[in-house]
C-alpha positions in Angstrom: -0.2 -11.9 -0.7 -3.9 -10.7 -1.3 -5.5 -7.3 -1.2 -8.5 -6.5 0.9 -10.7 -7.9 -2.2 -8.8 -10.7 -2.6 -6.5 -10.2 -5.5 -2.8 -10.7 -5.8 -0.4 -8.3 -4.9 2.9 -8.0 -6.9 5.9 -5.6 -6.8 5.4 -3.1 -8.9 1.2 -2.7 -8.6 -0.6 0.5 -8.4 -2.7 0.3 -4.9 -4.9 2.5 -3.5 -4.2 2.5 0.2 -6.0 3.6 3.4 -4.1 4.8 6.3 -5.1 6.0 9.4 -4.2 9.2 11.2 -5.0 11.4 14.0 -7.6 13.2 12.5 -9.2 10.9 10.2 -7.8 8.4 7.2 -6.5 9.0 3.6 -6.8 7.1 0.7 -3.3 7.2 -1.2 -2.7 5.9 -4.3 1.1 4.4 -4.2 3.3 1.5 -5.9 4.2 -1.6 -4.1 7.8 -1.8 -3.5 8.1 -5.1 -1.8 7.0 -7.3 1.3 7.5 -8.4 4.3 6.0 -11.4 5.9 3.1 -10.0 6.8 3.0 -6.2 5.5 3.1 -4.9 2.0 5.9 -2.3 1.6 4.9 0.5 -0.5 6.8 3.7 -1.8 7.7 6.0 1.1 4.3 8.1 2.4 6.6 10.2 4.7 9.1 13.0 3.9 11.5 12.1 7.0 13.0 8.7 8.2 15.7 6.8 7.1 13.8 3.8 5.0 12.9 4.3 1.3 9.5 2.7 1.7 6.9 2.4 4.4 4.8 -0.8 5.3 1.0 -0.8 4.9 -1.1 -3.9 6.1 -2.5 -6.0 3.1 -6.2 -5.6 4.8 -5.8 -1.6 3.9 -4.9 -2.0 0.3 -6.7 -2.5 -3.1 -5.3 -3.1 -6.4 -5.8 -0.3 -8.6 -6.9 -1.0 -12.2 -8.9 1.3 -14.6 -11.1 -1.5 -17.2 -10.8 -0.1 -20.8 
């Protein structure tokens, strides 16, 4: 699966993620956990529910990498 740039995503990446909310959008920076076949699930964004992860579309994510 490909980020909104186009590179690869794999379990265990850093992403920078944009999610939508009443008021506005945040950009979170969170690990990818897993997928689906069609969503990218990333560490949980919520403190209540059940799952141990929440699903973000691969269109709102970028891989995060700091060049040395």
């Amino acid at each position: 699966m490909r980020d909104f740039v186009g590179n690869e995503l794999a379990i265990g990446d850093e992403i920078i993620y944009c999610r939508s909310r009443k008021n506005g959008m945040d950009m979170i920076k969170t690990k990818v956990v897993g997928f689906t076949d069609k969503m990218v699930k990333v560490e949980r964004l919520r403190s209540w529910g059940d799952k141990p992860y929440s699903l973000a579309s691969p269109s709102n994510c970028v891989v995060y990498r700091i060049k040395e």
